[in-house]
SENU-768983 format. One record per residue: x, y, z of N, C-alpha, C, O in turn. Coordinates in steps of 0.1 Angstrom, whole numbers. Example, Ala and Ser with C-alpha at 12.3 -4.5 7.8 and 13.67 -1.06 7.14 Angstrom:
// SENU-768983
NODE,nc1,nc2,nc3,cac1,cac2,cac3,cc1,cc2,cc3,oc1,oc2,oc3
NODE,132,-57,78,123,-45,78,132,-33,78,142,-33,85
NODE,128,-22,71,137,-11,71,129,0,79,134,11,80
This chain:
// SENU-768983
NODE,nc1,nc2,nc3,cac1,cac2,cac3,cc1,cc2,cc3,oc1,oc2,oc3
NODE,8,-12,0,0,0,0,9,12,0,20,12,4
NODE,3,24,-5,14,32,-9,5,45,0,-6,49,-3
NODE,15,48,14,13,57,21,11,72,19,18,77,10
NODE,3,79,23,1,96,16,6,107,29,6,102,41
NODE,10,119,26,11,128,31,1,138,28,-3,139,16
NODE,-2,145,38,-11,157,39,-6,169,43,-1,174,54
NODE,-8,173,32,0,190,39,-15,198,39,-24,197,32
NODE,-13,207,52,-25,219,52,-19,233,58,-10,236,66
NODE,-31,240,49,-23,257,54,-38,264,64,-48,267,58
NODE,-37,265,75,-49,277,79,-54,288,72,-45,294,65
NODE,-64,292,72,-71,285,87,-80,275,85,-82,273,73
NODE,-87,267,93,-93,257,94,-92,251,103,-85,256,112
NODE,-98,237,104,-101,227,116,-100,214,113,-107,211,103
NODE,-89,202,119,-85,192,115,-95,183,130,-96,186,142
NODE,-100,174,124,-109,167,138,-106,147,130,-99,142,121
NODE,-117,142,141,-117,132,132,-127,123,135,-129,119,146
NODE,-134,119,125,-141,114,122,-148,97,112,-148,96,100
NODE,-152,92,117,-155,80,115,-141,70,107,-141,64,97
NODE,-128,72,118,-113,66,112,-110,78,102,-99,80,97
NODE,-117,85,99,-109,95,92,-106,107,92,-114,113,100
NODE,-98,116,87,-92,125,91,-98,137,84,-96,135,72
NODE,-107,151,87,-116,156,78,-109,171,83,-102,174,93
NODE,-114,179,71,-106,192,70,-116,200,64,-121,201,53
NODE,-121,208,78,-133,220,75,-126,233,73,-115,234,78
NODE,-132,244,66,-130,258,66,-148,261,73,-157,254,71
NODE,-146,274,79,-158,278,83,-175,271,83,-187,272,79
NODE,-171,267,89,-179,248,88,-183,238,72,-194,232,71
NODE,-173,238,64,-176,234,56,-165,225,51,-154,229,52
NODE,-168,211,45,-156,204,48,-149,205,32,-154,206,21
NODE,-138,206,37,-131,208,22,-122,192,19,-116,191,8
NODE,-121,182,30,-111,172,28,-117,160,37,-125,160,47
NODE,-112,148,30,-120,140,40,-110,127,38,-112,121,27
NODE,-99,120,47,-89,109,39,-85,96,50,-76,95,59
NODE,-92,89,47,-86,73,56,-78,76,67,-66,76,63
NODE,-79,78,80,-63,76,87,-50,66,83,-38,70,83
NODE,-56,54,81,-51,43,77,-42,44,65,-34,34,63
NODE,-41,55,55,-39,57,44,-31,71,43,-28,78,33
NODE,-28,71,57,-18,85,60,-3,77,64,-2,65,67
NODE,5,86,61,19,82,70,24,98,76,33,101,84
NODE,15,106,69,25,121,79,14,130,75,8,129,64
NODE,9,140,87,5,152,86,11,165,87,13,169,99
NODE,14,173,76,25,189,78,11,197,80,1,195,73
NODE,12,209,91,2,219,92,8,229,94,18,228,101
NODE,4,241,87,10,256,87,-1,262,92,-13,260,89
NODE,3,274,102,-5,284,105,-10,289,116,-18,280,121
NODE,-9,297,122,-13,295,140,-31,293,138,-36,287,147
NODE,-40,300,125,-52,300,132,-58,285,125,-70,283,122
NODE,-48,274,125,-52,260,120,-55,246,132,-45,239,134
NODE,-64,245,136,-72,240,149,-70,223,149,-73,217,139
NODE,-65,218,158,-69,203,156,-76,199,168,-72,204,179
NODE,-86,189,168,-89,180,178,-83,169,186,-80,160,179
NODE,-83,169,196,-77,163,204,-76,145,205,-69,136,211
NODE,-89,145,195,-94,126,192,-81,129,182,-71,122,184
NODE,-80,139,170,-72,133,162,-59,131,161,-52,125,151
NODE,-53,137,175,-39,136,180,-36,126,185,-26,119,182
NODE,-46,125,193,-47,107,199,-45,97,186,-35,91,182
NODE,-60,97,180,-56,86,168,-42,88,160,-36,78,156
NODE,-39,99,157,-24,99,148,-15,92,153,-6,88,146
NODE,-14,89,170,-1,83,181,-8,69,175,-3,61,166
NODE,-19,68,182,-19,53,182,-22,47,164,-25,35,164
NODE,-22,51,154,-21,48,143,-9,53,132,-8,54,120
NODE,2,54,143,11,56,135,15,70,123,24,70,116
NODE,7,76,125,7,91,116,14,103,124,10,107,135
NODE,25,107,115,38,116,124,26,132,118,21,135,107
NODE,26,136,128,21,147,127,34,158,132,42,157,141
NODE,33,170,118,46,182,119,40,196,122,29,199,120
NODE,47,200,127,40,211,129,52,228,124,64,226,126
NODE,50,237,121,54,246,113,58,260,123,52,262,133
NODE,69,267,118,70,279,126,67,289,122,64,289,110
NODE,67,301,127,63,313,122,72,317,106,69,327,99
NODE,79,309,103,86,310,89,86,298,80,94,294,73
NODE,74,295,83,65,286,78,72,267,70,71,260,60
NODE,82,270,85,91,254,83,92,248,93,93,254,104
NODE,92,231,92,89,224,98,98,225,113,110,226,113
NODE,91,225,123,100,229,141,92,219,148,96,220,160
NODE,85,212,148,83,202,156,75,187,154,65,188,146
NODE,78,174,159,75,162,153,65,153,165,70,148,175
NODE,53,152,164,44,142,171,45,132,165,40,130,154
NODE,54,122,176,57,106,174,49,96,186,49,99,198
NODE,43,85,182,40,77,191,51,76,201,63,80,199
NODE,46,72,210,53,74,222,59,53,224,66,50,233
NODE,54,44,215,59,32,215,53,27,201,41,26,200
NODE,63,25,193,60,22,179,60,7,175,57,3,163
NODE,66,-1,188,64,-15,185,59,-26,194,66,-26,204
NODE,51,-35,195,49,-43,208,57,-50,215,52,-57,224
NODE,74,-48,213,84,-54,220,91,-36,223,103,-35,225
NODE,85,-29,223,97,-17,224,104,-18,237,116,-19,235
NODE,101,-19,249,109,-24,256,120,-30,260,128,-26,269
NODE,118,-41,253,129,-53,253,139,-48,242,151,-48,244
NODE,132,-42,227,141,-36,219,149,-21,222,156,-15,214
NODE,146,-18,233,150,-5,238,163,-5,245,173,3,245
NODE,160,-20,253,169,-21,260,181,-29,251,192,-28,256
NODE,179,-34,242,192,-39,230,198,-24,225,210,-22,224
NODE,189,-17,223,193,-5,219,204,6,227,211,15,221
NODE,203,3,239,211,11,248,221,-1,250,230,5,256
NODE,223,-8,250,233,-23,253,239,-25,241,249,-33,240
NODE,235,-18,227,244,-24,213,259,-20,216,262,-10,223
NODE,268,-31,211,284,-28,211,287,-19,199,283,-18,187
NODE,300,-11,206,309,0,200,305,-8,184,296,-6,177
NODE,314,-17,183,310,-26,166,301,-22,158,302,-15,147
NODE,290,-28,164,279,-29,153,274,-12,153,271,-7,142
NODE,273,-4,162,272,13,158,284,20,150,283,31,146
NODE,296,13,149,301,20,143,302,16,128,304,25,119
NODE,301,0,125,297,-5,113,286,3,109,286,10,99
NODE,274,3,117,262,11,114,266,24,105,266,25,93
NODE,269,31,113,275,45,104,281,44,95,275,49,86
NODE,296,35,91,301,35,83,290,29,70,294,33,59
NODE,282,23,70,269,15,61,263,27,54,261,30,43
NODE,260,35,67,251,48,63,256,61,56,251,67,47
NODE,269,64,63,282,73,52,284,67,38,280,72,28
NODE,290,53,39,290,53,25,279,54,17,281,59,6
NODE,264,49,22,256,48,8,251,62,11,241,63,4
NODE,255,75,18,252,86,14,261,94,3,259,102,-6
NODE,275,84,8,281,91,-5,281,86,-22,282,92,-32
NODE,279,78,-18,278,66,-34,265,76,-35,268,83,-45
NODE,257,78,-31,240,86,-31,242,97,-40,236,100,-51
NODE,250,103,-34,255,120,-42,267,117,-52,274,127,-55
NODE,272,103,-59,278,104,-66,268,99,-76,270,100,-88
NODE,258,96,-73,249,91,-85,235,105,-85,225,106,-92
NODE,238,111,-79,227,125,-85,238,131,-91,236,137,-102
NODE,251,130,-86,262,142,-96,266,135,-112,272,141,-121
NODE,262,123,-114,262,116,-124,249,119,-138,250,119,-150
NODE,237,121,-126,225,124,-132,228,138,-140,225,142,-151
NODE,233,143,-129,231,162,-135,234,159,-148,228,164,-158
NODE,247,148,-149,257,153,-161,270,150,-153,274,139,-158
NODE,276,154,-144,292,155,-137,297,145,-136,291,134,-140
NODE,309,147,-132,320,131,-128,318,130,-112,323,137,-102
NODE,310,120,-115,311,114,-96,322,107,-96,319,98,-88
NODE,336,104,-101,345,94,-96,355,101,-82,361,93,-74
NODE,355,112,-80,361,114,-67,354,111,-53,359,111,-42
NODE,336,109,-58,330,108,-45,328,96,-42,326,90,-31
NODE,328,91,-58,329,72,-56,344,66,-49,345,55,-44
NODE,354,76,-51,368,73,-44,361,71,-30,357,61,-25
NODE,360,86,-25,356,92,-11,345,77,-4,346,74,8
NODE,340,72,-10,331,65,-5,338,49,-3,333,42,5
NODE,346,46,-9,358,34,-7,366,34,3,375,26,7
NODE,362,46,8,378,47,17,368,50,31,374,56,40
NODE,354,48,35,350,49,43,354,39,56,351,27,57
NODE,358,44,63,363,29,73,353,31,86,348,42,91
NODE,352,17,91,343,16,107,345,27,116,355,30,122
NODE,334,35,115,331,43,123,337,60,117,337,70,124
NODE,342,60,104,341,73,96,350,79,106,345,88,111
NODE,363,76,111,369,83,117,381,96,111,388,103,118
NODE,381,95,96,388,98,90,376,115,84,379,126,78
NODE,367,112,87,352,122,83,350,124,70,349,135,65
NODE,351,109,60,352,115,49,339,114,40,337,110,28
NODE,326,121,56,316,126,53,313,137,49,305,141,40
NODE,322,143,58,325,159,58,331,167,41,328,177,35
NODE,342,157,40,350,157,31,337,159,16,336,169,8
NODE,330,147,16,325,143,4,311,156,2,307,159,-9
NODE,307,159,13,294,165,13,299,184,8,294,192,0
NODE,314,185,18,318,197,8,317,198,-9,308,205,-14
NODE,327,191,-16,330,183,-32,312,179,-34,310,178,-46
NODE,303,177,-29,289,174,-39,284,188,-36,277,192,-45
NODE,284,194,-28,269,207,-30,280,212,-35,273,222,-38
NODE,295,216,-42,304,222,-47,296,218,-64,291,226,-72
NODE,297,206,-65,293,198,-80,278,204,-84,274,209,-95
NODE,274,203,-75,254,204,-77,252,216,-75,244,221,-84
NODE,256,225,-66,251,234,-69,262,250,-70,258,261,-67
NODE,276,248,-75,285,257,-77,292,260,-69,290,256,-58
NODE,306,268,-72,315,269,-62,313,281,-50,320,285,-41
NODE,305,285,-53,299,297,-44,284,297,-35,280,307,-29
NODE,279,286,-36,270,278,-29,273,276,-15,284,269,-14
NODE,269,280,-4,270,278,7,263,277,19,257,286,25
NODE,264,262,22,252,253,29,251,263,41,260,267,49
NODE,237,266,41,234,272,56,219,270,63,211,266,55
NODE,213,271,77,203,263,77,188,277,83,176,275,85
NODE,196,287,84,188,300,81,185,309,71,179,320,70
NODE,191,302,64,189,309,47,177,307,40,167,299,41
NODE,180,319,31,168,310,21,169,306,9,173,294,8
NODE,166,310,-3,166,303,-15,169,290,-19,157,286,-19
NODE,174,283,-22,181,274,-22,181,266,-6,175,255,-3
NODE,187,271,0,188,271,16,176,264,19,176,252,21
NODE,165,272,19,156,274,24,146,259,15,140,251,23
NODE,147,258,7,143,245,-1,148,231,9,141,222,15
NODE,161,232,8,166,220,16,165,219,30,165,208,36
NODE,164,234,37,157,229,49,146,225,50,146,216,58
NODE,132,229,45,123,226,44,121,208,37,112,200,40
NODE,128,206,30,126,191,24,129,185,36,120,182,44
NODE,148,183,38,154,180,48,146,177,61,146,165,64
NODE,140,185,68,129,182,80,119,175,75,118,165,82
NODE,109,176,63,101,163,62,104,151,64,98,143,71
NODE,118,149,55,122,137,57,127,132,67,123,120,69
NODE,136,137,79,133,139,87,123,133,99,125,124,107
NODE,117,140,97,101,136,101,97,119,98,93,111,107
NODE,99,117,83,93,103,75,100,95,81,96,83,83
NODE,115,99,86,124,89,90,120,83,106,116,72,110
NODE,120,93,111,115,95,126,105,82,129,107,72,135
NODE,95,88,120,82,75,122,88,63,116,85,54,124
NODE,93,58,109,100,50,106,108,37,120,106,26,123
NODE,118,49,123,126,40,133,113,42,148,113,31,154
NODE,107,48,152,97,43,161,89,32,160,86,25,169
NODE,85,31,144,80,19,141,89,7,142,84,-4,145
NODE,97,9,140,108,-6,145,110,-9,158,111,-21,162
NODE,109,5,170,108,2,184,123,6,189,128,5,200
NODE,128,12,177,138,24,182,137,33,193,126,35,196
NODE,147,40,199,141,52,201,151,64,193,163,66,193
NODE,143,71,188,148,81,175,161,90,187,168,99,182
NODE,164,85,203,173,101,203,186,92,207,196,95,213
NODE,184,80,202,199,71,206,207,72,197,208,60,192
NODE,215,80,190,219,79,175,231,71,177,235,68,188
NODE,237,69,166,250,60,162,260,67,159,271,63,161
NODE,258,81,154,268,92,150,265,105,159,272,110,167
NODE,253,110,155,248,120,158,247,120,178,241,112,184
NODE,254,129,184,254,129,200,247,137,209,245,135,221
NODE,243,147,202,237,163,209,225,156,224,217,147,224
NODE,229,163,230,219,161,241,205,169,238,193,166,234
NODE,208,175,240,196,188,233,187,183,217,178,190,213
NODE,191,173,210,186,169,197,174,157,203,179,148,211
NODE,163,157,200,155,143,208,156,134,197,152,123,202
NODE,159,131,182,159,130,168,173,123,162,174,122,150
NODE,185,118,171,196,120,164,199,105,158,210,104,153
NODE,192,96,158,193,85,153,186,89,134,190,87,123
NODE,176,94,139,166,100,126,182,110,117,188,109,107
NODE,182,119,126,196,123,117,202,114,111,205,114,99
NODE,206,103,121,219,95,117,211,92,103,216,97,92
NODE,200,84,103,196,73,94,188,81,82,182,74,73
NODE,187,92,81,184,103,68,193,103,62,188,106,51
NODE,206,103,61,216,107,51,218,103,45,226,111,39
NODE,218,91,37,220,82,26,206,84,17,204,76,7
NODE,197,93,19,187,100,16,184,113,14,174,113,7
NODE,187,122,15,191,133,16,194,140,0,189,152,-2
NODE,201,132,-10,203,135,-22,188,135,-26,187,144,-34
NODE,176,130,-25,169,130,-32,161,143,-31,155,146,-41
NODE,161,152,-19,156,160,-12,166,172,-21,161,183,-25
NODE,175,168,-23,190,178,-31,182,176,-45,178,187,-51
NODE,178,165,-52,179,167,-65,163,174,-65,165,186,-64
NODE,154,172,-65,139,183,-62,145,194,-58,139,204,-61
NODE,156,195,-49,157,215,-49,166,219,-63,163,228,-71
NODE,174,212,-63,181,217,-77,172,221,-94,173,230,-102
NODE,163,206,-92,155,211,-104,146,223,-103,144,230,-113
NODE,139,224,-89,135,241,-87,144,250,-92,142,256,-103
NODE,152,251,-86,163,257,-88,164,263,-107,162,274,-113
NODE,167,251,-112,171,253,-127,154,260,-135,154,264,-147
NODE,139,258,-122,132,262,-129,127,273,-132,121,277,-142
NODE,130,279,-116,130,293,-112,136,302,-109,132,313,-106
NODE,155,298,-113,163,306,-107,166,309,-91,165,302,-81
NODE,170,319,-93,179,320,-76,166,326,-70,167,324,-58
NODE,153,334,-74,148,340,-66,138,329,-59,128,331,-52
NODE,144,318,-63,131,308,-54,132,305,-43,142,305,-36
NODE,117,302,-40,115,304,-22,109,290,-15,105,279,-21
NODE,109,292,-5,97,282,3,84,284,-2,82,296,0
NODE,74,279,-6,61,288,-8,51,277,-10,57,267,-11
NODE,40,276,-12,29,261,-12,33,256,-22,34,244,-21
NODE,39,260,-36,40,252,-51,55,243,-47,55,231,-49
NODE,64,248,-42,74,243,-40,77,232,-26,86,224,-26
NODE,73,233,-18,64,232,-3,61,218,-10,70,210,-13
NODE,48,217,-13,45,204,-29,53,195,-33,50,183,-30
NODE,61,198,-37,71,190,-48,83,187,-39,90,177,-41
NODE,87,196,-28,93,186,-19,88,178,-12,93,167,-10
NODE,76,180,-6,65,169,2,63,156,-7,59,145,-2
NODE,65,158,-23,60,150,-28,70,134,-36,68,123,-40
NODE,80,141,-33,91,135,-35,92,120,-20,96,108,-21
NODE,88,124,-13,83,113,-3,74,97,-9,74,85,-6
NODE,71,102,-15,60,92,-27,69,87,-39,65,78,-47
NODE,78,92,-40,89,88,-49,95,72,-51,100,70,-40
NODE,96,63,-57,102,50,-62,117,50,-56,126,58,-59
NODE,117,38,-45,136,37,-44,133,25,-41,123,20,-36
NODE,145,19,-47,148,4,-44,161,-3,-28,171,0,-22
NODE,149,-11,-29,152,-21,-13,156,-33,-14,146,-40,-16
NODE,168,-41,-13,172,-50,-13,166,-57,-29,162,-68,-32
NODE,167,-48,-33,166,-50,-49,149,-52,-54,146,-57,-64
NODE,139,-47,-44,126,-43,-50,123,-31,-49,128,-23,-41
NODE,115,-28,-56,110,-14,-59,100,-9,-47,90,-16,-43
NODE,102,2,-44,90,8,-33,91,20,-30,101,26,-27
NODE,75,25,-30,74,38,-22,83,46,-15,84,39,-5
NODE,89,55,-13,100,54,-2,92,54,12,97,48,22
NODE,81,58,12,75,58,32,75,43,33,80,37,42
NODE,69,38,22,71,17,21,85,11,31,87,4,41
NODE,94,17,21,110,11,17,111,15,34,114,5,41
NODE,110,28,41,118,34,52,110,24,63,115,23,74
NODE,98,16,61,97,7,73,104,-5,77,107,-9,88
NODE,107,-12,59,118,-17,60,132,-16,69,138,-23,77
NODE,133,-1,63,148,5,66,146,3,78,155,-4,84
NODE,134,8,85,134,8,102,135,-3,107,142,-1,118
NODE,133,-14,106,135,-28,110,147,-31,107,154,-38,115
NODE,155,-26,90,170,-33,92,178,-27,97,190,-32,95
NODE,175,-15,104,183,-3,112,182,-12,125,193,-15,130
NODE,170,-16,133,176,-24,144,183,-34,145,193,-35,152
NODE,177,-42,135,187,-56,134,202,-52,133,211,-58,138
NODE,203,-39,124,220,-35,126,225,-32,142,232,-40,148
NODE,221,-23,146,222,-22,158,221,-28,170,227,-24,180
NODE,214,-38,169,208,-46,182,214,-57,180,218,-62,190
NODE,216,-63,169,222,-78,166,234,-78,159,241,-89,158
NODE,236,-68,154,248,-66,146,248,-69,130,258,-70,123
NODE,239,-71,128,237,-75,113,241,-65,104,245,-55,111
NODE,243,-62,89,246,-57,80,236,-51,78,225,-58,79
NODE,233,-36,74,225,-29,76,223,-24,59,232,-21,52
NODE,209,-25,55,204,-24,38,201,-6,44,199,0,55
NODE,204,-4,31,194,9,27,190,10,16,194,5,6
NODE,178,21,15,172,21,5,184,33,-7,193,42,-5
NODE,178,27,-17,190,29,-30,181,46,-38,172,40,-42
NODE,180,57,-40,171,66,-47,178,61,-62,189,59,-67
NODE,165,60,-66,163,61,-83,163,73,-89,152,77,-92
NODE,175,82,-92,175,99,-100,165,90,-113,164,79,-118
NODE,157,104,-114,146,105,-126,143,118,-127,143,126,-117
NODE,140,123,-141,134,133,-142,121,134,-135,114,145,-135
């Protein structure tokens, strides 16, 4: 089954109703969609209302509800508070995994971020063979950073030598933050659904981050979120913004085709997967899949 996202802008009233999730303006319903048939709700707007059954049902049905800031990008994530019937027992593998298997973990996740951005710098047109180097020479636990290294050399490739990644910016900027946090978000729900908990990460340490596993396990994904801003980019030029048309087409990219252990799927599909082979890496030490993005026009 192939999961949907909802994005809404206020004003209005989100409630819920007979399993499903309905969207009035001034009492009149404008939207009406399965819970069952959600995997994420984005809402913009302070005068945009929800009820309190529907917060409830989004926890216990699994639906990551986002919520937006006064600069109309994503700042906060409602996650089930236990996303699997062993979370528990898997919680406690989680905090007990050896130095090993977290640091294999990362290095799994570095490389296929880099191989990731050597196949969108391929797509553009470019020579990905330095990032294909960069990604050979990844060793257990990336202690050499040649994440850092590689992620310099691709937004260099993709988007010019004068490009400069920042996470208050806008144009350009402002595109990838806005993607970047959905996904984000899609990942989030993902590893809860495995029975993770999203703030134990493998790389990522911040105390202050509740999310850093979701960091960790976004970045081998991340190119795809890059290639939807770039082709903005080439559509609209530099003056492009955050705004509902482009808002769209990064949300939409979520619904996008990537392959998983060599089948095709949805990506919200593929990342439940991911979420289950992200524990098994961690908790058991197993070899950790990721999902592969398919560049396409």
């Amino acid at each position: 089954m192939s999961l949907r996202v909802l994005s809404l802008v206020g004003p209005g009233f989100l409630a819920l109703q007979d399993l499903a999730v309905t969207f009035s303006r001034q009492n009149e319903l404008v939207a009406k969609i399965a819970l069952e048939d959600l995997a994420m709700i984005v809402v913009d707007g302070p005068d945009l209302v929800m009820s309190h059954s529907l917060l409830s049902a989004c926890a216990e049905s699994k639906v990551v509800l986002v919520t937006s800031n006064e600069k109309h990008l994503p700042s906060g994530v409602l996650l089930p508070l236990a996303g699997h019937t062993t979370h528990t027992a898997i919680l406690r593998q989680q905090i007990q995994a050896t130095k090993p298997s977290i640091k294999r973990t990362w290095q799994t996740l570095v490389r296929m971020k880099i191989l990731a951005q050597a196949g969108h710098v391929a797509f553009q047109g470019g020579d990905p063979t330095r990032l294909c180097s960069l990604a050979a020479q990844v060793r257990s636990g990336d202690p050499d950073n040649r994440e850092a290294v590689a992620a310099a050399l691709y937004f260099e490739l993709i988007f010019g030598e004068d490009f400069q990644r920042e996470r208050d910016a806008e144009g350009v900027n402002g595109l990838l933050n806005y993607g970047y946090a959905v996904l984000r978000a899609a990942v989030a729900r993902a590893i809860v659904g495995a029975g993770l908990h999203p703030a134990l990460g493998v790389h990522h340490q911040n105390q202050y981050n509740s999310l850093c596993l979701a960091d960790d396990a976004m970045e081998p994904l991340r190119p795809l979120i890059d290639q939807v801003s770039r082709r903005i980019l080439d559509e609209q030029g530099e003056s492009t913004s955050v705004n509902p048309h482009t808002k769209r087409l990064l949300i939409q990219s979520l619904g996008r085709k990537v392959t998983f252990e060599d089948q095709s799927y949805p990506l919200l599909v593929a990342l439940d997967r991911f979420g289950a082979s992200l524990r098994r890496a961690i908790c058991e030490g197993q070899d950790l899949q990721v999902p592969r993005i398919i560049f396409e026009e």
